[in-house]
VMD Tcl script that draws the C-alpha trace (Angstrom):
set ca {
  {-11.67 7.20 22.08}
  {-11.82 10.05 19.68}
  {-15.10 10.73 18.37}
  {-16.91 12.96 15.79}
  {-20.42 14.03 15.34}
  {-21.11 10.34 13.25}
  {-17.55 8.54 13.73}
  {-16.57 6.65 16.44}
  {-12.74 4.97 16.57}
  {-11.90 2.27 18.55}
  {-9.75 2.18 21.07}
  {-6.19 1.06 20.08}
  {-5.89 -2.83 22.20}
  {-3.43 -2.58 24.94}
  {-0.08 -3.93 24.66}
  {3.07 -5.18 26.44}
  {5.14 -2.57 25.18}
  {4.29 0.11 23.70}
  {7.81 1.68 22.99}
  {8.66 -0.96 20.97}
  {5.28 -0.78 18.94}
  {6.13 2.88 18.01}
  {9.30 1.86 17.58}
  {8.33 -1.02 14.99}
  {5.96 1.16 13.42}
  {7.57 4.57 13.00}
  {11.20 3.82 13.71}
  {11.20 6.11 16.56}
  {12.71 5.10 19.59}
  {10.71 6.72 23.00}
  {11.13 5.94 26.22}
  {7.74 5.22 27.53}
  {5.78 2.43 28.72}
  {1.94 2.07 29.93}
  {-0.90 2.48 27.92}
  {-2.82 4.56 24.67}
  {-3.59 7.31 26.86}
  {-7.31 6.91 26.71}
  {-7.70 8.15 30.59}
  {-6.02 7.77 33.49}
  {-6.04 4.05 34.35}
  {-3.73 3.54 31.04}
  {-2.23 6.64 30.37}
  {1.24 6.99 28.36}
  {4.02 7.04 31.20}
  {6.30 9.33 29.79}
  {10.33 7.72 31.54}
  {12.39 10.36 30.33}
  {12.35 13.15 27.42}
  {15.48 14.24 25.14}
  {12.55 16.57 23.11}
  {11.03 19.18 24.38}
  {7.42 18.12 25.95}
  {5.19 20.33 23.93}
  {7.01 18.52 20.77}
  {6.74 15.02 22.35}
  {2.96 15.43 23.21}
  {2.54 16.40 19.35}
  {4.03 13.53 18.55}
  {2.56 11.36 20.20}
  {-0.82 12.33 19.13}
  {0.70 12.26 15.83}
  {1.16 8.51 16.40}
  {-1.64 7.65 18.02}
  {-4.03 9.13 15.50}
  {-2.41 7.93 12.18}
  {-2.35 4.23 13.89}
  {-6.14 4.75 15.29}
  {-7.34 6.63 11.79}
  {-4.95 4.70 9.16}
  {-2.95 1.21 10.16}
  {-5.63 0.04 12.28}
  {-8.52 0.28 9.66}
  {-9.36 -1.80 6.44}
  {-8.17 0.13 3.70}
  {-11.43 1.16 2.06}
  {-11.74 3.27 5.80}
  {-8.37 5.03 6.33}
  {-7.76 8.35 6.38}
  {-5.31 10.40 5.11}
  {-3.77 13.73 5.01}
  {-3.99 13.15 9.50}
  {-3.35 16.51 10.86}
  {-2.76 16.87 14.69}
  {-2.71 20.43 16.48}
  {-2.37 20.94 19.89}
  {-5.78 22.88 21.08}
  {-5.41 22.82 24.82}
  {-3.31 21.08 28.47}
  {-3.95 21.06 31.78}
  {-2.24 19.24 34.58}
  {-4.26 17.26 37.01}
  {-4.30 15.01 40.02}
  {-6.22 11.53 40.17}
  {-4.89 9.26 43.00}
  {-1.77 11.35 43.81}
  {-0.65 11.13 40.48}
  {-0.41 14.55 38.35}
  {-1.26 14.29 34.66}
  {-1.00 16.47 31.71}
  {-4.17 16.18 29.70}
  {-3.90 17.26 26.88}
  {-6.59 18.00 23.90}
  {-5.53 17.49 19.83}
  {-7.66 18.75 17.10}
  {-7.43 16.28 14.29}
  {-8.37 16.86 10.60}
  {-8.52 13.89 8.07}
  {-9.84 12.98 4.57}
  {-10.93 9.03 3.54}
  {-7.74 8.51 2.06}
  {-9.00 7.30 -1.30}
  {-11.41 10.85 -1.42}
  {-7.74 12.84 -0.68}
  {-6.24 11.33 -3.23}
  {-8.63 12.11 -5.59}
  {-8.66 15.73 -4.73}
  {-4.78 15.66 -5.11}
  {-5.15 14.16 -8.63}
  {-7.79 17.01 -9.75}
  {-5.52 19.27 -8.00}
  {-2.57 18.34 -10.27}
  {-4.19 17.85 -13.46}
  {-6.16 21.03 -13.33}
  {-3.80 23.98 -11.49}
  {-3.45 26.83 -13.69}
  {-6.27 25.80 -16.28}
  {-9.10 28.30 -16.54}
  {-11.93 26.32 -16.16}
  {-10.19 24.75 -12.87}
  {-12.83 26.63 -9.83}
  {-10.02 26.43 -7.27}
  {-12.43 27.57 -4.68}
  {-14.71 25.32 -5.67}
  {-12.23 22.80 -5.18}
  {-11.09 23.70 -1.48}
  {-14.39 24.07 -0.59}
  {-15.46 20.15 -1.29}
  {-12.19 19.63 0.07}
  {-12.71 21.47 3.70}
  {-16.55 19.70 3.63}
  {-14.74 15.82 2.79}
  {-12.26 16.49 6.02}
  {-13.11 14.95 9.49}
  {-12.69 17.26 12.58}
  {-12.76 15.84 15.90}
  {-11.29 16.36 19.43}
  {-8.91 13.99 20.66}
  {-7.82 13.70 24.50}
  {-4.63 11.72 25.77}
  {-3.41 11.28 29.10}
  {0.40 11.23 30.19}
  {1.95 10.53 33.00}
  {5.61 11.56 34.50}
  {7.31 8.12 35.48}
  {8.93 9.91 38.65}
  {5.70 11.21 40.48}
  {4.46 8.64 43.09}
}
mol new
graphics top color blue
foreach p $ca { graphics top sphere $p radius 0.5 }
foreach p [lrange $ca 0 end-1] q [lrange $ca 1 end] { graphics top cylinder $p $q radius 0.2 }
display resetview
């Protein structure tokens, strides 16, 4: 569940396959099964890689957190602008299985507030009167900042 200071998101519901949700989604074809990630009882089973893993754990938590902070809400509570870095892994073992844990900070704006900014952005760049600082400064205090943890899970580790 990633959480802020005063937001709380749901968990995403499990499914039968998740490959083919992503795939549905995003038009991107992993090979993966098991859960959200959420902890170890459901974590993402990763079944093979053609990416590098650094660049398919960032996806992933791409994924995860645009469905969790955008698809899966009403639309007066999406977020936009959903940015996902990679802030810290470690590997370990729970029931003989290893797992690499890995922790995402995510940044986000209501998506209705971000496009507003945009819009003031566009129609006031360049004029004098436009306080750009101003501007990136309501725009840093509007953005949601929050830790996100997902578990994976090599298919080939018994």
């Amino acid at each position: 569940m990633t959480t802020s200071k005063d937001i709380t998101f749901k968990k995403l519901p499990e499914v039968d396959n998740i490959s083919e949700v992503i795939n549905d989604v995003f038009g991107v074809q992993l090979d993966i099964s098991g859960g959200w990630g959420y902890d170890t009882s459901m974590p993402v089973i990763i079944n093979s890689l053609d990416i590098p893993k650094d660049q398919f754990f960032h996806m992933f938590g791409s994924i995860r957190a645009n469905i969790q902070m955008n698809l899966s809400l009403e639309e007066d509570e999406r977020y936009g602008a959903i940015n996902v870095i990679l802030d810290d892994k470690k590997k370990s073992t729970v029931d003989n299985f290893e797992y690499d844990i890995i922790k995402f900070k995510v940044s986000a704006i209501k998506e209705k507030e971000y496009a507003e900014f945009i819009q003031e952005y566009k129609d006031n760049y360049g004029k004098k009167e436009f306080d750009i600082g101003d501007h990136f400064k309501r725009r840093e205090a509007s953005t949601l900042k929050l830790i996100d943890t997902i578990y994976f899970r090599t298919n080939d580790e018994k």
